[in-house]
ZAMARGU-4260 file (C-alpha; in steps of 0.2 Angstrom, whole numbers, plus 5000, padded with zeros to 4 digits):
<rodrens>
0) 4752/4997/5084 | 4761/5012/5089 | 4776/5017/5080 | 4788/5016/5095 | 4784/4999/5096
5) 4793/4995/5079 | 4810/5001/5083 | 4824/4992/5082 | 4818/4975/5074 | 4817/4983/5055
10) 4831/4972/5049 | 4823/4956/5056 | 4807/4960/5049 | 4816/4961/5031 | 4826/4949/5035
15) 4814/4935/5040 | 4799/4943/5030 | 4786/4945/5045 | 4778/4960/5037 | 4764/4950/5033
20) 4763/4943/5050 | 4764/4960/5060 | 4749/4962/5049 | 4738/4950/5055 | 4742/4953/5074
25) 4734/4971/5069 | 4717/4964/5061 | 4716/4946/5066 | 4726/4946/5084 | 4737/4930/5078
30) 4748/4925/5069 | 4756/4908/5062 | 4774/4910/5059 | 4780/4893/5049 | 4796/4883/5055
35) 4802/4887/5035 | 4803/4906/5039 | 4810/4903/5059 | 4824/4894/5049 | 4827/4881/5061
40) 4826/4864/5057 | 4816/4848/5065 | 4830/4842/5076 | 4827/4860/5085 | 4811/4856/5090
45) 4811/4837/5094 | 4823/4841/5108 | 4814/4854/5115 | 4798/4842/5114 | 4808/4828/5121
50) 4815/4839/5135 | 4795/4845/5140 | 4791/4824/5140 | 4807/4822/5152 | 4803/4834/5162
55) 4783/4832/5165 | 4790/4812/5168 | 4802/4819/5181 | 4789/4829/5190 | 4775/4819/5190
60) 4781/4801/5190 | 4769/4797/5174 | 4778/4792/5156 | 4771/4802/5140 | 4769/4792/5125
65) 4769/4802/5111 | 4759/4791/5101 | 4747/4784/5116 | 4747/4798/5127 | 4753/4796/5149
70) 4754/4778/5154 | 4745/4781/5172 | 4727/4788/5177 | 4732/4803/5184 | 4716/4801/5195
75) 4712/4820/5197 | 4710/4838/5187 | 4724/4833/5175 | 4715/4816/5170 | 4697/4822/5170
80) 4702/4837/5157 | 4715/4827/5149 | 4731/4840/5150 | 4745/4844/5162 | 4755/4860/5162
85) 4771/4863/5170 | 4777/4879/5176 | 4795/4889/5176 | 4803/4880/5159 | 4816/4893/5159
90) 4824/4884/5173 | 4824/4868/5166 | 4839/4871/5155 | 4848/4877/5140 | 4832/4871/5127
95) 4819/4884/5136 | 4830/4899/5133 | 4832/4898/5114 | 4816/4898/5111 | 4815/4916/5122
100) 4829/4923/5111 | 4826/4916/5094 | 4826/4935/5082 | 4809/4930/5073 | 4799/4930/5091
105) 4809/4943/5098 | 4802/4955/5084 | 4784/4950/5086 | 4786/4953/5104 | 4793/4969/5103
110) 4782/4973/5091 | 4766/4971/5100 | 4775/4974/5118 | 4789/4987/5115 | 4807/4986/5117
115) 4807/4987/5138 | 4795/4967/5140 | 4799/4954/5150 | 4795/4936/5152 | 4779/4935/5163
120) 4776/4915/5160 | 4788/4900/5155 | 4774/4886/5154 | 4774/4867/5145 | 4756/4859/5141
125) 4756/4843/5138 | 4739/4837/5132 | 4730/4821/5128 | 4713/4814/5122 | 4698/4821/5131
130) 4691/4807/5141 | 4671/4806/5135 | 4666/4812/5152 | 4672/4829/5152 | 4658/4838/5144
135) 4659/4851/5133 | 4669/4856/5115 | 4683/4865/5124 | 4695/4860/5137 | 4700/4878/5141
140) 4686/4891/5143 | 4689/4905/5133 | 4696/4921/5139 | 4709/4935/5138 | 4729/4935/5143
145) 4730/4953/5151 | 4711/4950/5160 | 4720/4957/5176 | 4719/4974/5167 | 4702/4982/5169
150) 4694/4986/5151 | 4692/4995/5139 | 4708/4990/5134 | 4719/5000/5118 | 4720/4986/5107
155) 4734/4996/5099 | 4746/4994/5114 | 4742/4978/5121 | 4750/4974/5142 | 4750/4955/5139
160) 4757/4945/5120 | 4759/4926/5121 | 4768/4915/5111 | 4765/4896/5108 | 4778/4887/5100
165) 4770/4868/5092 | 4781/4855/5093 | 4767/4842/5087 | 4754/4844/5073 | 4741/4855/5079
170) 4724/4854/5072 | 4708/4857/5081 | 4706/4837/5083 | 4721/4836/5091 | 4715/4853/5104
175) 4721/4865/5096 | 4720/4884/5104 | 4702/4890/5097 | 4701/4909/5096 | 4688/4924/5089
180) 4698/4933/5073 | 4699/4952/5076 | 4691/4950/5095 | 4706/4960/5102 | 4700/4974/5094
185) 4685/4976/5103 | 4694/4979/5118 | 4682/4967/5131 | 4681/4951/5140 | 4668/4937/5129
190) 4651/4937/5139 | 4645/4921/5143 | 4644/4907/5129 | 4648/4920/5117 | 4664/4915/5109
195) 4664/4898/5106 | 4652/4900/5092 | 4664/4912/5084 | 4679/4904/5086 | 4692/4896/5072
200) 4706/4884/5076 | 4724/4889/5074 | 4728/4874/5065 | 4749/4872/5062 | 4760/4857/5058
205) 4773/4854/5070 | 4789/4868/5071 | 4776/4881/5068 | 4776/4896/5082 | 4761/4905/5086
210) 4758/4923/5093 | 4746/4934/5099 | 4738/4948/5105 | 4733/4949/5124 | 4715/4954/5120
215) 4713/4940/5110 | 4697/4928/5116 | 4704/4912/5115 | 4703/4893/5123 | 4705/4879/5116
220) 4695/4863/5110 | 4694/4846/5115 | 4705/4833/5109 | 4700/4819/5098 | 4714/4809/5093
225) 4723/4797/5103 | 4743/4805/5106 | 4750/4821/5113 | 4749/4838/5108 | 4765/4847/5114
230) 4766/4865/5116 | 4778/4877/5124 | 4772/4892/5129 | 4777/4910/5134 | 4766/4925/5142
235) 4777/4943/5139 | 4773/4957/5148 | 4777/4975/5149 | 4790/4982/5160 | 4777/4992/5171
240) 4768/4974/5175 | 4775/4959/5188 | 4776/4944/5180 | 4767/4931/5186 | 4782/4920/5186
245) 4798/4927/5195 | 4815/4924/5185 | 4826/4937/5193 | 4841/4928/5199 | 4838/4911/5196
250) 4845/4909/5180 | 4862/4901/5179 | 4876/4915/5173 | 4879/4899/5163 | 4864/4899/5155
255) 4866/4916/5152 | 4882/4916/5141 | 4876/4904/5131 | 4863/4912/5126 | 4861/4918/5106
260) 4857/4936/5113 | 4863/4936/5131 | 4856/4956/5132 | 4839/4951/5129 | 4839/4937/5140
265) 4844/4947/5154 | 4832/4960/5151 | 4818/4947/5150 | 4824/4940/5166 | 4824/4957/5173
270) 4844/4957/5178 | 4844/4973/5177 | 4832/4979/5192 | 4842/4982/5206 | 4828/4987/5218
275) 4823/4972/5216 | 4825/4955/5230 | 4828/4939/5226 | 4818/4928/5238 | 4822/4908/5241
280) 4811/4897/5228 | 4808/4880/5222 | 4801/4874/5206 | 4784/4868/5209 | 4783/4848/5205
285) 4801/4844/5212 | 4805/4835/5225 | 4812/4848/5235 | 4795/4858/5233 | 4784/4846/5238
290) 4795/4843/5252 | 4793/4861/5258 | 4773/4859/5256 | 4771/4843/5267
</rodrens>
């Protein structure tokens, strides 16, 4: 990357010893950052798991199991692929914003983003055996995070970076994300049926956090085992790019405070863009947006 996209995050880098890591989001696009160097322990992550299962319950009427998977056929997309993802996390409380400001993926993003990102997607997946009709090895086709952006792309400063936080083992029978190693360098979108072949798991036991590049040809594979693979997810983007998610004035001032780096937060929010309007929302999946849709 450039070398303006390293300031400020120096002492973080020593501290947590992420040169490694910043070195294989150059060559391989990804990187596995294990729960042993996030410093956090296995409490932090069953609750923010257990929140994802509350709320995917409380929006779609279905109870996960995370041994057996959802006890109801969902009877549509979510059943025939075998996964469910729910939207705007960040509003669902206090759990969805530590893992925006935790130091170790703060650095990683301003490595690849720069100091000025902002939080362009807040999403949950939760995801469940592949039922044997749905054809195929992956259950997400492969593609690239910042495909709104013509290519050629600059691998070196990248519009899009994701982060995807495992909060259950993560292997590829369980569905893991597939991706191609180095594919962001080529600076392109994967022709047809060409990446899958080329692809590796990004394999990770739970309380791992997984980063990369918005380049990166990625999916994911089907899912084998019987269970739920839990993820939480985040796509940053840089300041000159909407998100696709809007955050501006819908987090709690609460929220905010209690934040571990209220300052970040805000600027990930975009707080600080006062041309900006605030327009009325609803999350999708309450009962007060399907009420607005019927």
């Amino acid at each position: 990357m450039q070398p303006e996209e390293s300031t400020n995050i120096e002492e973080t880098v020593e501290e947590y010893g992420l040169k490694d890591h910043i070195a294989e989001l150059d060559e391989i696009g990804l990187t596995i950052v294990p729960q042993s160097t996030l410093k956090l322990d296995d409490d932090w992550f069953d609750e923010l798991r257990d929140a994802i299962l509350r709320v995917g319950e409380a929006r779609t009427g279905v109870h996960f199991d995370l041994s057996s998977g959802p006890y109801d056929d969902f009877g549509s997309r979510p059943g025939e692929i075998g996964h469910i993802i729910l939207s705007h996390m960040i509003f669902e409380g206090q759990a969805f914003e530590k893992v925006l400001t935790h130091p170790v993926k703060k650095a990683l993003m301003t490595y690849m983003l720069g100091s000025d990102h902002r939080l362009a997607v807040s999403d949950a997946w939760i995801k469940w055996q592949t039922p044997d009709n749905w054809e195929g090895e992956s259950t997400t086709g492969f593609h690239v995070d910042q495909g709104m952006v013509p290519p050629p792309w600059n691998w070196r400063v990248p519009h899009i970076a994701n982060m995807n936080w495992a909060l259950t083992d993560y292997t590829k029978e369980d569905g893991a994300l597939a991706y191609v190693p180095g594919s962001h360098r080529l600076e392109r979108f994967p022709e047809p049926e060409e990446a899958l072949p080329l692809s590796v798991p990004a394999e990770a036991p739970k309380g791992s956090l997984i980063m990369f590049h918005g380049a990166l040809w990625h999916g994911a594979y089907r899912k084998t085992t019987p269970g739920l693979r839990v993820t939480m997810l985040g796509q940053h983007c840089r300041s000159y790019m909407m998100p696709f998610q809007d955050f501006k004035g819908r987090i709690p001032k609460e929220m905010i405070e209690a934040s571990q780096n209220p300052d970040y937060l805000r600027s990930l929010m975009r707080e600080g863009e006062r041309n900006l309007r605030v327009e009325p929302f609803e999350v999708p999946g309450t009962p007060a947006a399907r009420a607005s849709c019927n």
